[in-house]
C-alpha positions as CSV (number, residue, x, y, z in Angstrom):
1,X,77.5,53.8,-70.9
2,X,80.6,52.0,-69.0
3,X,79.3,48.8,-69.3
4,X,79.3,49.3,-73.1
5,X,82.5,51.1,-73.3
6,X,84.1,47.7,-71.5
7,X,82.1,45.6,-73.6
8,X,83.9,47.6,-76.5
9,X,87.1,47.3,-75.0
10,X,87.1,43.7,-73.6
11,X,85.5,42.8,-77.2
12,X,88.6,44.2,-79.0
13,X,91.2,42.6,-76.7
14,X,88.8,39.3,-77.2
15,X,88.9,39.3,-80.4
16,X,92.6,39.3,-80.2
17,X,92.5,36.1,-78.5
18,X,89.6,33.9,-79.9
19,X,90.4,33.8,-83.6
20,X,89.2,30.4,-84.6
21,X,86.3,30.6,-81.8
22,X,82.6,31.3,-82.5
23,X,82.1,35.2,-81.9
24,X,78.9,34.9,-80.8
25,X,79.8,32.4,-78.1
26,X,82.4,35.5,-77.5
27,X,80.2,38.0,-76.9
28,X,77.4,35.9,-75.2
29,X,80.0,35.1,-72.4
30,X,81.0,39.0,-72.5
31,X,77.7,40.2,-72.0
32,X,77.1,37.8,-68.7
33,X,80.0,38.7,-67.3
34,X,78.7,42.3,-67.7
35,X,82.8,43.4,-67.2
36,X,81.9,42.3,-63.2
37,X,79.7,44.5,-63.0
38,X,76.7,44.1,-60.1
39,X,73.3,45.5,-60.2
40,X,71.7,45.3,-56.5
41,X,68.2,43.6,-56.4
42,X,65.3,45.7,-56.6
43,X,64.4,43.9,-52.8
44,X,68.0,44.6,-51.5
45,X,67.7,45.1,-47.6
46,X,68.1,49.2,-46.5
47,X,72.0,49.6,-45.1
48,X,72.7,49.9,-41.5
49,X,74.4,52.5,-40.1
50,X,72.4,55.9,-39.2
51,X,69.1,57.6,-40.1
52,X,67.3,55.2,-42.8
53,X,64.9,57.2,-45.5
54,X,61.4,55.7,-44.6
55,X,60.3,52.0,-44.1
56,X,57.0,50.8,-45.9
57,X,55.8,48.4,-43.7
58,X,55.9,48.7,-39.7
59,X,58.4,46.4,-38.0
60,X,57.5,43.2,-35.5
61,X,58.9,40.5,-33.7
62,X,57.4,38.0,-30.7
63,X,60.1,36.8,-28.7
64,X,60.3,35.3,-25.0
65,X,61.4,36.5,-21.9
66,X,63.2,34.2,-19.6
67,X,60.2,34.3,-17.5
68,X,57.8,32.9,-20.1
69,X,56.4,35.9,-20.8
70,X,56.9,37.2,-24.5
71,X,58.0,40.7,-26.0
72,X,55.7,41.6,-28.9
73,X,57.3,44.7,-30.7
74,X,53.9,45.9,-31.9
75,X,52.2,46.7,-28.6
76,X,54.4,49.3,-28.2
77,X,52.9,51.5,-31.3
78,X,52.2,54.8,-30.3
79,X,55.5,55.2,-28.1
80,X,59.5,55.4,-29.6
81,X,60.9,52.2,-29.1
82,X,65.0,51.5,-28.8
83,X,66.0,48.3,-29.2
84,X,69.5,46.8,-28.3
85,X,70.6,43.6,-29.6
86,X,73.3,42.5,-27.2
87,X,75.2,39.4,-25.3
88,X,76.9,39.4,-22.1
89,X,80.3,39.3,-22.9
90,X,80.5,42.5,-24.9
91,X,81.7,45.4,-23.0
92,X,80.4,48.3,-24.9
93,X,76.9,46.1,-24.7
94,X,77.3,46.1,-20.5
95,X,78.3,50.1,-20.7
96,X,75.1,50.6,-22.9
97,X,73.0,48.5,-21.2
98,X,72.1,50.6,-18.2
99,X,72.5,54.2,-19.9
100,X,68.8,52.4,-22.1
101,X,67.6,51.4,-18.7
102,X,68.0,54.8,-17.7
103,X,66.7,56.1,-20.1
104,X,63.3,54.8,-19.7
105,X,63.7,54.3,-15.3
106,X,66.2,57.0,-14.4
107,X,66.0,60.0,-12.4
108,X,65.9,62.1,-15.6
109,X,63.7,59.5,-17.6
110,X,62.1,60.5,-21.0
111,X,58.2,59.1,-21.1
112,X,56.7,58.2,-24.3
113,X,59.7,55.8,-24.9
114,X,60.5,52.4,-24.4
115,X,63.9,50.1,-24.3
116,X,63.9,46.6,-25.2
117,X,67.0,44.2,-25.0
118,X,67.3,41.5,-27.0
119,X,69.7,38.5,-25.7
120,X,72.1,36.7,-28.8
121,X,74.1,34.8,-26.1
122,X,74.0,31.1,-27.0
123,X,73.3,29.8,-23.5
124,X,71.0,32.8,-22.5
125,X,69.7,30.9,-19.6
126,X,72.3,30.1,-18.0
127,X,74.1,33.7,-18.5
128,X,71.4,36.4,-18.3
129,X,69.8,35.8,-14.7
130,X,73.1,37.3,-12.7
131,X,73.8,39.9,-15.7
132,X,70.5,41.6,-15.5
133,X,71.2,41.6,-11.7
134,X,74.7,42.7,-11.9
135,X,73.3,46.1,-13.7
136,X,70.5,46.3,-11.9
137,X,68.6,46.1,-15.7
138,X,64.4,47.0,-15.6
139,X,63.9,47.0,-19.3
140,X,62.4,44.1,-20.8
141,X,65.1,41.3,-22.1
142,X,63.8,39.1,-25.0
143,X,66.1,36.1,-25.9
144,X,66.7,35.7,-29.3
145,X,65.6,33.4,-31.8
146,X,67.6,31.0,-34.3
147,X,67.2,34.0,-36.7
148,X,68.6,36.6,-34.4
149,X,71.8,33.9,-33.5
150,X,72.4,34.2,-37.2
151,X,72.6,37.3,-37.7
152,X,68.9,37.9,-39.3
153,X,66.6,40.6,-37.3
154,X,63.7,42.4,-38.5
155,X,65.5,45.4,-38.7
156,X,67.8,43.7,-41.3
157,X,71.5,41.6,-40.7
158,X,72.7,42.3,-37.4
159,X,76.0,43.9,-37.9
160,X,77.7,43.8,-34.8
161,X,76.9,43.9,-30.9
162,X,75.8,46.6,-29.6
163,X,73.7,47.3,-32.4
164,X,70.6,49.5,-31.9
165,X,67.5,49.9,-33.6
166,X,65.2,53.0,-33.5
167,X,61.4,52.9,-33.9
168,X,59.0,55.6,-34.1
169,X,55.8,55.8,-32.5
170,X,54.2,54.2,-35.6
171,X,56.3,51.2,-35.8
172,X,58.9,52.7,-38.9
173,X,62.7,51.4,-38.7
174,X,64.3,54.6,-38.5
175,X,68.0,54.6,-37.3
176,X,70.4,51.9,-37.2
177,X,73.3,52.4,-34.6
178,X,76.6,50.4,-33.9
179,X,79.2,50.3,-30.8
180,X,79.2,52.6,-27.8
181,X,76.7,56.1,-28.3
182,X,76.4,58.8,-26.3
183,X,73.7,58.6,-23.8
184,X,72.5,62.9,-25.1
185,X,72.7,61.4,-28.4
186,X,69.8,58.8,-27.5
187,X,68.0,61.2,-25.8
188,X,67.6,63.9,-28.6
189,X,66.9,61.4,-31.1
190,X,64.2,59.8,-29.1
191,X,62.7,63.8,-28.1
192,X,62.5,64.1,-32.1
193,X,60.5,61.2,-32.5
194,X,58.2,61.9,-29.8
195,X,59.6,61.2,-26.2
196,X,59.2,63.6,-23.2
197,X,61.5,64.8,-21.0
């Protein structure tokens, strides 16, 4: 209904200006401009930011550990996974670091659940070794791949850093967090996917 009501609009103030011009030419151009109108794909990518309705397919990834060893999301079915994409000069990413490694290896750690961090520094190398030290980190650390350095994960874009991803027990996206979270927060939402205190 609004994108006829500007077509009948836009075609009246048209017509005021193309006398001498073809109107079908007119109203060809009117119709693909559609008023700037935008009509998502049917394949657009679920938003980030908070609980996500349901995912069809589980999610995956295979990336390596500085130690040669590789990270393979799907051999964690059957737990709640959080994953934290993250780089070692972002401050909320070294405050949320170690409340996910606690999480999984503190005095008060949930079972059922696993942490995974996922490296986006360019020169991970060189700059993860003394920052997993530093925090004393025990959760696995996957570097990222070319995808991942652009921005592309299978969760969806990568909005920012810290930007966590939640996965239940069967492998389903479920929540997309950004920035700093409270360390209760994580803990209830993993408990209502399936952790244990």
């Amino acid at each position: 209904m609004g994108i006829l009501a500007c077509m009948y609009v836009s075609g009246n103030a048209l017509s005021q200006r193309t006398q001498g011009y073809s109107w079908p030419l007119a109203f060809l151009a009117l119709i693909l401009a559609g008023c700037g109108a935008r009509i998502a794909p049917k394949n657009a990518p679920i938003p980030n930011g908070g609980p996500l309705k349901a995912q069809q397919l589980p999610v995956d990834f295979d990336l390596p550990q500085l130690n040669g060893e590789r990270v393979h999301l799907a051999d964690y079915r059957g737990q709640v996974v959080i994953v934290i994409y993250f780089t070692t000069w972002c401050a909320p990413c070294a405050e949320l670091l170690p409340q996910l490694n606690g999480l999984v290896h503190g005095k008060s750690a949930l079972k059922n659940v696993v942490t995974i961090g996922v490296s986006v520094d360019l020169q991970p190398k060189k700059l993860l070794p003394a920052f997993i030290d530093s925090w004393g980190l025990k959760l696995p650390i996957a570097l990222g791949d070319s995808a991942a350095l652009h921005g592309r994960t299978p969760f969806g874009r990568l909005p920012a850093v810290p930007a966590v991803y939640i996965v239940d027990r069967a492998g389903h996206h479920v929540e997309t967090l950004v920035g700093t979270i409270p360390n209760a927060y994580l803990r209830r939402r993993a408990q209502t996917l399936g952790a244990i205190p």
